[in-house]
C-alpha positions, 0 to 999 in steps of 0.5 A, a space after each residue: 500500500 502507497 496511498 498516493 505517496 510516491 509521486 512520479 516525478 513528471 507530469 500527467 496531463 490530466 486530460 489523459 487521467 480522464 480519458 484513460 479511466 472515463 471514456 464513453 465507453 466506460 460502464 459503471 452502476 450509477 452514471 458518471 455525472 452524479 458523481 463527484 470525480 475532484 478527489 481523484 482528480 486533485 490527487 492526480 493535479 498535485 503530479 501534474 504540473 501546468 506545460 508552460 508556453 513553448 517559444 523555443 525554435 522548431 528546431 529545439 522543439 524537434 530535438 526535445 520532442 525525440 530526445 529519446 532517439 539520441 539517448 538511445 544512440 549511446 546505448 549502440 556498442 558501437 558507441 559504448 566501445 568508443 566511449 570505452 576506448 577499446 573500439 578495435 581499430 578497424 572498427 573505426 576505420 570503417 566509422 571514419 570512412 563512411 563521413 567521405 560519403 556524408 560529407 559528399 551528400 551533405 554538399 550536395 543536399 545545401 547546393 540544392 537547398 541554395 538553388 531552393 533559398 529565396 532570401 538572401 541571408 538564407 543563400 548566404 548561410 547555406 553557402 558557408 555551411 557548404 564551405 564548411 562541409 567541403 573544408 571538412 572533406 578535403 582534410 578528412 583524410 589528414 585528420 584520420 591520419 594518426 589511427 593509421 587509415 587510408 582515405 586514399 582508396 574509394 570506400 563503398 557505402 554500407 547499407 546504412 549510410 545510403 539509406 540515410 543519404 538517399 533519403 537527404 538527397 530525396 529530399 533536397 530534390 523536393 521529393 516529400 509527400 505533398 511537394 511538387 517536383 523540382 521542375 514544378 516549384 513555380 513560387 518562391 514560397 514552395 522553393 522555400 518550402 524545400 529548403 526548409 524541408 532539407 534543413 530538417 533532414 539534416 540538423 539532427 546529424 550535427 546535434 546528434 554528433 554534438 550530443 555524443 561529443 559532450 556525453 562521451 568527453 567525461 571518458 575521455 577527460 578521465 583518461 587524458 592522453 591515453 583515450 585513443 579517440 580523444 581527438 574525435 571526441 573532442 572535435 565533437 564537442 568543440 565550440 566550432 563543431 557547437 557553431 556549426 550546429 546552432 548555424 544550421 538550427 538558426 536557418 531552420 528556424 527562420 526557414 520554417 516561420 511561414 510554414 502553415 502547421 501542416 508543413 511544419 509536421 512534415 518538417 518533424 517527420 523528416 527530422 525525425 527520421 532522418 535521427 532514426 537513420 542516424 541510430 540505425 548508422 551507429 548500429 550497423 558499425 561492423 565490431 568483430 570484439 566482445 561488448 558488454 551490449 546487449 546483456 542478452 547477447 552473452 545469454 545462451 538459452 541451452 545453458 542458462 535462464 534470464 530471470 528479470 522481476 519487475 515491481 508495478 506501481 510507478 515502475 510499470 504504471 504512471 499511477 499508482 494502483 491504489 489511486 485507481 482503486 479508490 477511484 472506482 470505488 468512489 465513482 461506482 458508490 451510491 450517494 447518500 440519496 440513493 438506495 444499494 444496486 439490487 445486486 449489491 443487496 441480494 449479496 448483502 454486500 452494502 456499501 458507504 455512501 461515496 461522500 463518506 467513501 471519499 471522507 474516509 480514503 482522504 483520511 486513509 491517505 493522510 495518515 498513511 504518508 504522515 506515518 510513512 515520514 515518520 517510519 522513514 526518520 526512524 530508519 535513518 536515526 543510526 548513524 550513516 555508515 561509510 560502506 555498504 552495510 547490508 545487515 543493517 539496511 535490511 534490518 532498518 527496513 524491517 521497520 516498514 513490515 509493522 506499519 504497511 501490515 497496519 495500513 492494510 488492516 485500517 483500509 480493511 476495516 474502514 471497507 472502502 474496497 467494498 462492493 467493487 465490481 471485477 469486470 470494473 477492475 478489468 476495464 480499468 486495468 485494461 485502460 491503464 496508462 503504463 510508463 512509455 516503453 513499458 509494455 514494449 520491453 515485456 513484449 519485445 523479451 517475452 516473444 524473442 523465441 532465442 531467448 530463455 526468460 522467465 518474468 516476474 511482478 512481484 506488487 504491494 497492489 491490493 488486487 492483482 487482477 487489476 495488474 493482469 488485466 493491464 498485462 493482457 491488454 498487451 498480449 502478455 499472458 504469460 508474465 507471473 504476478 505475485 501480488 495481494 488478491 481481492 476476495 469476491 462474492 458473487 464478482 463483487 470485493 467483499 472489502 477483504 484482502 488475501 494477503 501476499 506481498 504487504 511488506 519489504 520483507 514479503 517481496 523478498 521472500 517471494 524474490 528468494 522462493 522464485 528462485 530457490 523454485 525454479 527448476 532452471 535455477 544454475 549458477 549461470 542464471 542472471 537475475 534483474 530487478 527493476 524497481 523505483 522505491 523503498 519496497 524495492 530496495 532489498 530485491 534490488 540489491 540482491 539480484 545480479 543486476 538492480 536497475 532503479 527506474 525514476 527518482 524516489 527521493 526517499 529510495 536515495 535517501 534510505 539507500 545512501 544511508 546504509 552505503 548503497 551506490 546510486 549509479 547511471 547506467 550508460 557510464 557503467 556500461 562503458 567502465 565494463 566495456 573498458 574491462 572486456 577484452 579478447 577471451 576475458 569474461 565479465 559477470 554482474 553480481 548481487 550484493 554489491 551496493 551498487 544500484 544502476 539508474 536509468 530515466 526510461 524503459 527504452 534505456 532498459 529495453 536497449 541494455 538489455 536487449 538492443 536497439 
């Protein structure tokens, strides 16, 4: 139980709360208009914050909207091996030499980007972009000097670069959806119009390379002179290469001011395809050298099993299972002036009034989050250790198995959770909104037939087929759930619950008996745990890999007061790229207080099995 206590730490728009649990579609006993819906409402309100109005460029608002494209990118081996230092050479000579053919495209794509300008000033600075691309071309080759490669000799373009090229030279030539034929382009405004489109397929290469520069230059600075690609990365991350890639963000910018919304989307569409042909570039870089991604290449099915565990509420959803709960029981409550549903009377099952209900899961909530705090400065009142001191975090956790036990009986008792219908429950599992990449991740790993996995969702939820059902809206029939059980009479909750999984401590005995249980369990096996709070902590250390989802402040808190390590993931993989070489072999370990954190499921989802 979390009663609303940990909140995400983005925004929900509220309009989207509302069309996930009340669309027209939606059936409950009493209509939704003679209900009172500002409790659940101002609940989800204080997790929402109000957009402000966005000023910034077309080109910013592109590069913001796709970001996670680019964050993707550093998740490449190809990436990660450079970042690392211990890219093989012939790697990236075969990187280095594939620039020929996009410096070539690119002068030719602002050649025809000029012919389109109509504005001098436009003319003007796509001329001495052009410049600068053919600079860069003639001493490409001096400059790849030192790592010994030979531009000299004509190199053949992989797929990948004339996928990319193709398609900036397409639509340079005007040939967009919607766009006359370069023949055909009679005023200066369609002329315009194509230059601006050009302009979209071509920024997110330099900010793209920007980006890698500036993520990839704290490895370098730590290595100083001994990072065999500080030059690359650097030129990357250098004011010029900055200039360069605000010049051309500048011109799209001014390019894209008399474009009706329509064209704008299509300038977004090109400009975000032309960032998904920059990622596929970095992964079709050809390595013949052991990398640390994805974790699932080192998997071999015959041999050993994949076990990842999951929890629920804020790590898989965006709200909290008991907010939805309780919403369904207000919604679905008579008002005081209205009889009991025959249905509920003939299961003598009689429930409170929904001004009562919500009265009553009001004070539920306040009580539980002023003694949750009170429960978190108690396990913070020993001293703060210098190591990792697992005994004793386990032992300060111990604190919450009393208190959450507590929590459920008063909720039991108070019979909010009375008279819930189970269809309710499966319609509103069915409409939950999960976090972007969730469902994808558990579909993409549970559907690859080369791997051997076994997934678990281990919950503090009260109802577990609230979470089945939002599995099943997916297809993903085959996840196991361990989490708290409704009792039922005749489809209706009688208000108690079946309890399973209340505490910390619950879910690590249920973590431990999975794997004491299963039949595959080996010493090669790899356990994951992904999670987000306090209720994760102990299964977090104890599996091979703990990757911490958000930013729980009272997750860090606890964690760092008994020593754990709160590490992004991305530098992690470089330092154990770093250690991987010819023959060696790497293992992740349980137990180590150290506890990897990532922004997203899609960072989750490439570490573990790829792009």
């Amino acid at each position: 139980m979390r009663l609303f206590l940990n909140k995400p730490s983005f925004s929900i728009p509220i309009n989207i709360i509302r069309s996930a649990f009340f669309n027209s579609n939606r059936r409950y006993p009493l209509p939704v208009k003679n209900h009172n819906l500002n409790f659940f409402f101002r609940r989800i309100s204080s997790m929402a914050t109000t957009p402000k109005p966005n000023e910034e460029g077309a080109a910013k608002r592109f590069w913001d909207k796709f970001s996670k494209e680019s964050n993707l990118t550093l998740y490449t081996p190809f990436v990660v091996s450079l970042a690392s230092g211990n890219l093989k050479i012939d790697t990236f000579g075969h990187y280095v030499a594939q620039d020929v053919h996009f410096f070539k495209c690119f002068a030719q794509a602002y050649e025809l980007a000029e012919d389109c300008a109509d504005d001098d000033d436009a003319k003007d600075s796509i001329v001495e972009l052009r410049k600068n691309v053919l600079y860069e071309l003639r001493h490409h080759a001096s400059f790849v000097q030192e790592w010994g490669v030979d531009l000299s000799k004509e190199t053949t373009p992989n797929a990948a670069t004339t996928k990319y090229t193709n398609f900036l030279l397409a639509t340079a030539s005007g040939k967009v959806e919607g766009v006359k034929g370069p023949g055909e382009l009679a005023t200066p405004f369609e002329k315009t119009k194509v230059a601006a489109y050009t302009l979209s397929a071509m920024a997110p290469f330099m900010r793209l390379y920007v980006f890698l520069g500036n993520e990839l230059k704290s490895f370098v600075d730590v290595d100083g002179d001994e990072h065999p690609y500080k030059k690359l990365i650097h030129k990357y991350s250098s004011e010029s290469y900055q200039a360069t890639m605000l010049q051309i963000e500048d011109l799209l910018d001014k390019l894209s001011v008399s474009l009706t919304g329509q064209e704008l989307d299509t300038m977004q569409k090109l400009y975000h395809q032309a960032l998904k042909l920059e990622m596929e570039f970095f992964l079709a870089q050809p390595l013949h050298q052991p990398t640390v991604l994805p974790l699932s290449k080192q998997h071999i099915p015959s041999e050993n099993q994949l076990m990842i565990f999951s929890d629920f509420d804020l790590t898989c959803s965006v709200v909290d299972s008991s907010a939805i709960l309780a919403e369904i029981a207000i919604v679905t409550a008579p008002k005081s002036d209205q009889s009991q549903p025959e249905s509920q009377s003939q299961s003598q099952i009689v429930r409170m009034p929904s001004a009562d209900l919500r009265n009553t899961w009001e004070m539920l909530s306040k009580e539980y989050t002023e003694e949750y705090e009170q429960c978190m400065e108690s396990m913070l009142a020993n001293e703060k250790v210098e190591s990792f001191e697992y005994e004793g975090l386990k032992k300060a956790v111990e604190e919450l198995v009393e208190f959450e036990r507590k929590a459920n009986m008063k909720v039991i008792e108070s019979e909010v959770l009375k008279g819930l219908n189970l269809e309710d429950i499966k319609r509103a599992g069915e409409r939950l909104i999960m976090l972007d990449g969730c469902m994808g991740f558990f579909q993409s790993i549970i559907n690859n037939q080369n791997l051997n996995v076994n997934v678990h969702v281990l919950s503090y939820c009260w109802c577990a087929d609230l979470i089945r059902s939002a599995f099943s809206s997916g297809g993903l029939h085959q996840i196991n759930i361990h989490a708290n059980e409704f009792e039922y009479q005749n489809s209706l909750s009688t208000g108690e619950i079946i309890k399973k999984v209340e505490s910390p401590i619950d879910k690590l005995q249920a973590f431990t008996n999975i794997l004491k249980n299963n039949p595959q369990t080996g010493p090669t096996n790899l356990t994951i745990y992904i999670g987000d709070s306090v209720g994760d902590l102990l299964c977090l250390l104890e599996a091979d890999i703990g990757i911490v989802i958000g930013s729980s402040s009272s997750l860090r808190r606890i964690g760092t007061h008994f020593g754990v390590s709160f590490v992004p993931l991305f530098p992690s993989l470089v330092k154990k790229q770093k250690e991987c070489i010819e023959g060696s072999s790497f293992k992740w370990k349980g137990l180590s207080g150290v506890l990897y954190t990532v922004s997203s499921w899609a960072e989750v989802h490439s570490f573990i099995i790829g792009l």
